[in-house]
C-alpha positions as CSV (number, residue, x, y, z in Angstrom):
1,X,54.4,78.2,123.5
2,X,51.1,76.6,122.0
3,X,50.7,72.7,121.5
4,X,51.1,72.4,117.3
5,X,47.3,71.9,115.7
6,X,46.4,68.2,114.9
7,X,45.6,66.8,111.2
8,X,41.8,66.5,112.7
9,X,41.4,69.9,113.8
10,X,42.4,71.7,110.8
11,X,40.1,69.4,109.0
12,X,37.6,70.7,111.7
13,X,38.2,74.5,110.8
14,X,38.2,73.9,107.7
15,X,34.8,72.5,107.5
16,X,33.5,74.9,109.9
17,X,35.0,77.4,107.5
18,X,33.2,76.3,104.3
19,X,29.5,75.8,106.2
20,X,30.2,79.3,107.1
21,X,31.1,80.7,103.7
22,X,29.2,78.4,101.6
23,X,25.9,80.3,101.0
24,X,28.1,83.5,100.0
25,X,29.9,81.2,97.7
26,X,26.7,79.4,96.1
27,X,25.6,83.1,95.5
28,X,28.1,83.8,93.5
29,X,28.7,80.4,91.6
30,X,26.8,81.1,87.8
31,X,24.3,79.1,86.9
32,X,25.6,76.6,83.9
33,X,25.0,77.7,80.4
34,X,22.0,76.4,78.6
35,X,22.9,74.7,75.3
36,X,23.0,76.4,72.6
37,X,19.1,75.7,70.9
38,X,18.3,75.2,66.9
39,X,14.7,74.9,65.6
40,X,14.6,73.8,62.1
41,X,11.6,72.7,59.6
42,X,12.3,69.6,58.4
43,X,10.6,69.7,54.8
44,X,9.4,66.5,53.3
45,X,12.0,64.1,51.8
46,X,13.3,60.5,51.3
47,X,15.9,58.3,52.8
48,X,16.9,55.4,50.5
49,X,18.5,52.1,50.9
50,X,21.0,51.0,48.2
51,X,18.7,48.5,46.4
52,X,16.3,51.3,45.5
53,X,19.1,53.8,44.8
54,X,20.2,51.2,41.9
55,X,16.3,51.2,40.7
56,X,15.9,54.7,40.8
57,X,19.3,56.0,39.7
58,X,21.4,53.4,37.9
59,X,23.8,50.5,39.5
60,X,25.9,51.2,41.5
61,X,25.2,54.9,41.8
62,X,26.3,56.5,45.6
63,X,24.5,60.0,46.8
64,X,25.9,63.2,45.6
65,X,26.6,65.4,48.7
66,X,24.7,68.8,47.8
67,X,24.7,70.3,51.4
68,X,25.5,68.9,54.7
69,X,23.0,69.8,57.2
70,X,22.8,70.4,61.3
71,X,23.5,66.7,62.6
72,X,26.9,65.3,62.2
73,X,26.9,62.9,59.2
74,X,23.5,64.0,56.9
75,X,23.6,65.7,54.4
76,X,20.9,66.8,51.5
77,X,21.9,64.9,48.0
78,X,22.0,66.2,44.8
79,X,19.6,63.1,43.9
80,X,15.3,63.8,44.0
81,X,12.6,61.6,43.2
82,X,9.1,62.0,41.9
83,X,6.5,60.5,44.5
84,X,2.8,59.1,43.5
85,X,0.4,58.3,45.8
86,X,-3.1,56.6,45.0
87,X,-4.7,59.5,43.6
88,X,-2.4,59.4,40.8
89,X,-1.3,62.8,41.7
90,X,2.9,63.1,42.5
91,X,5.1,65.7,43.9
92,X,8.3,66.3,42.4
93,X,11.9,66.8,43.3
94,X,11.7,65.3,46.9
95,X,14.9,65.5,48.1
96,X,16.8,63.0,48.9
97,X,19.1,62.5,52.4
98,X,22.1,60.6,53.1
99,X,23.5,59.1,54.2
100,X,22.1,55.6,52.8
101,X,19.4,53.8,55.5
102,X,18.8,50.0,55.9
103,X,14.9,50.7,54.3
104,X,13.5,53.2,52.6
105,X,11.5,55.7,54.6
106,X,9.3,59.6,53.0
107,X,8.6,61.7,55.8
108,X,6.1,64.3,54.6
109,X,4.0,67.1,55.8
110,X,0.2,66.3,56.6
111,X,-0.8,68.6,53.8
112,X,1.6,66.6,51.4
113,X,0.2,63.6,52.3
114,X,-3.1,64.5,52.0
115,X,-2.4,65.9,48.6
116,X,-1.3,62.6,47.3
117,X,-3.7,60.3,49.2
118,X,-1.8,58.9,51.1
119,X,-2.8,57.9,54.9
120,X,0.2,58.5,56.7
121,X,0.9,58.0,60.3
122,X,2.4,60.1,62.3
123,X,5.7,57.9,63.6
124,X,9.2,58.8,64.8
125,X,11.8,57.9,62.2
126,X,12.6,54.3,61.6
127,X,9.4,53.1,62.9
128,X,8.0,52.3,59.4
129,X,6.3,48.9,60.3
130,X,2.5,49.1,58.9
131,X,3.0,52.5,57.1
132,X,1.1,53.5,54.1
133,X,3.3,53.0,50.6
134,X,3.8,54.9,47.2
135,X,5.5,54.5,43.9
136,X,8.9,56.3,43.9
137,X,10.2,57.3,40.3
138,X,13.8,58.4,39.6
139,X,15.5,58.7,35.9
140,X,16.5,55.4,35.7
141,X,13.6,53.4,37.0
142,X,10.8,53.3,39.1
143,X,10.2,51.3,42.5
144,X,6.6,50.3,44.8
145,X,6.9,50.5,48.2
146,X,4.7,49.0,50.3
147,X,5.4,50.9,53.5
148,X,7.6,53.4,54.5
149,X,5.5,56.7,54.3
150,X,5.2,58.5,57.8
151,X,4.5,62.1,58.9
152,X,7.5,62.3,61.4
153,X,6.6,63.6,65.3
154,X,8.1,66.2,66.1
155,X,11.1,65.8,67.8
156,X,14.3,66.8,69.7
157,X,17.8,65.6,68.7
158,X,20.4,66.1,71.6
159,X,23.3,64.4,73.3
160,X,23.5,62.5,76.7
161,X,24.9,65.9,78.2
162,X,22.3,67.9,76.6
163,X,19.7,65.4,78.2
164,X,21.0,65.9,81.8
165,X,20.4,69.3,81.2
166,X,17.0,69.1,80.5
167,X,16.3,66.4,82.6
168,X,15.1,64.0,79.9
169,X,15.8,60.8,78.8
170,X,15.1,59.0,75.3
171,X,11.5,59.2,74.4
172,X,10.5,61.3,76.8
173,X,8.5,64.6,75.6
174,X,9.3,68.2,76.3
175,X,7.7,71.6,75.2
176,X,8.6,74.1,72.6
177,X,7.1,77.4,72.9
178,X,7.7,79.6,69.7
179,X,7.2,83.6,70.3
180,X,6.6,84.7,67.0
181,X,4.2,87.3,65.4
182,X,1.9,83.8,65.5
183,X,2.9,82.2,68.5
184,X,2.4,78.6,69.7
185,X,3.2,75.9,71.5
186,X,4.1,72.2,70.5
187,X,3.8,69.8,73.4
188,X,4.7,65.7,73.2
189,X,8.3,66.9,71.1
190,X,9.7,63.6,71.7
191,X,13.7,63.5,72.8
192,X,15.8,61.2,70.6
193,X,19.4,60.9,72.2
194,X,22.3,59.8,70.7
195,X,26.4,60.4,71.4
196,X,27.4,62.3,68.1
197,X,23.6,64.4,68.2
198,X,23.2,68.2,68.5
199,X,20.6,69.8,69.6
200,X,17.7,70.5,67.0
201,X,14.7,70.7,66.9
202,X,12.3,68.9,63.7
203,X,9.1,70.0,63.1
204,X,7.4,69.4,59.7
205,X,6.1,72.5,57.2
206,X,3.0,72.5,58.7
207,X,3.8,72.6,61.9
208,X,7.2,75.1,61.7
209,X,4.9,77.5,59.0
210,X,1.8,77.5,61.9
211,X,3.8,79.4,64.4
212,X,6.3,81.5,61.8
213,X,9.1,79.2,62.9
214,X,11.4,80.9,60.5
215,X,10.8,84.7,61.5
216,X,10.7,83.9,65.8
217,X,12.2,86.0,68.0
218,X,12.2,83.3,70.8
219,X,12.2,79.5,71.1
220,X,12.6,77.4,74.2
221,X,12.5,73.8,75.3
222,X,11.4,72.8,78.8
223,X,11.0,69.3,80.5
224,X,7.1,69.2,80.5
């Protein structure tokens, strides 16, 4: 009759057994899935805090949701502005995003800005301090604003999860490589991280219509 096998040497086997089996295993284990990527343009617009909305569009007066977009929360609004910029030349109908902001803030395209005169720096959003300014018209009213026009850097939206994917961290920059019938490739696409994001990419008109953004048959992001 055999002595009965100890606790420790069945935990013995069974680590011998696993060392021995493990490569086979790791073979087989798949790879986890990559996250499901969006690249959008982000055409030029406004955010507004609710001072200016009660300049522009009356008091009291709350956005009009027209159509919610990629990111939890935003949405385009009913509501557009007429811009000016030193030149005295404007662009109409720039759309408007909710939800409501703490300051004002127009992201345009560099062709836009150029357009109007306007000497915008290339910022990520909410870093307005020192930015060129314009005069914002609506049908009720008309409002000067001495800063808050930027040409927004290109960037990343994703969640924590998303960022361990990738590697990254907030404010860190990865590549995006577009393979279009005009390829190209957009380095310093800065990662902005947040709980409720999804990930999508923003690049401006310029940039999305350089490399045919909207007819791509491949996009990918990688840790640079």
């Amino acid at each position: 009759m055999s002595a009965p096998v100890s606790r420790t040497q069945v935990e013995a086997l069974v680590r011998q057994a696993l060392q021995r089996h493990l490569p086979e295993l790791s073979a087989v284990v798949p790879a986890p899935e990559p996250p499901r990527l969006i690249a959008n343009i982000s055409a030029r617009h406004c955010h507004l805090d609710q001072q200016s909305l009660d300049i522009l569009f009356g008091p009291g007066r709350s956005l009009t949701v027209l159509k919610t977009l990629y990111q939890p929360g935003a949405f385009a609004a009913e509501e557009t502005v007429t811009i000016f910029g030193p030149r005295k030349q404007m662009i109409s109908n720039l759309r408007v995003l909710g939800p409501l902001r703490d300051a004002c803030q127009i992201e345009l395209a560099f062709s836009d800005a150029r357009f109007l005169g306007i000497d915008a720096p290339v910022r990520i959003s909410g870093d307005i301090a020192g930015s060129a300014g314009c005069y914002l018209v609506g049908p009720h009213g008309g409002i000067e604003l001495s800063q808050g026009v930027i040409r927004a850097a290109r960037h990343v939206h994703m969640s924590p999860a998303e960022a361990e994917y990738y590697g990254v961290s907030e404010g860190e920059s990865m590549r995006l490589v577009v393979t279009s019938d005009q390829p190209g490739i957009y380095d310093d696409v800065i990662v902005r991280m947040g709980v409720d994001l999804k990930l999508e990419v923003h690049l401006d008109t310029d940039e999305g219509n350089a490399v045919d953004l909207v007819g791509a048959r491949k996009v990918t992001l990688s840790r640079i």
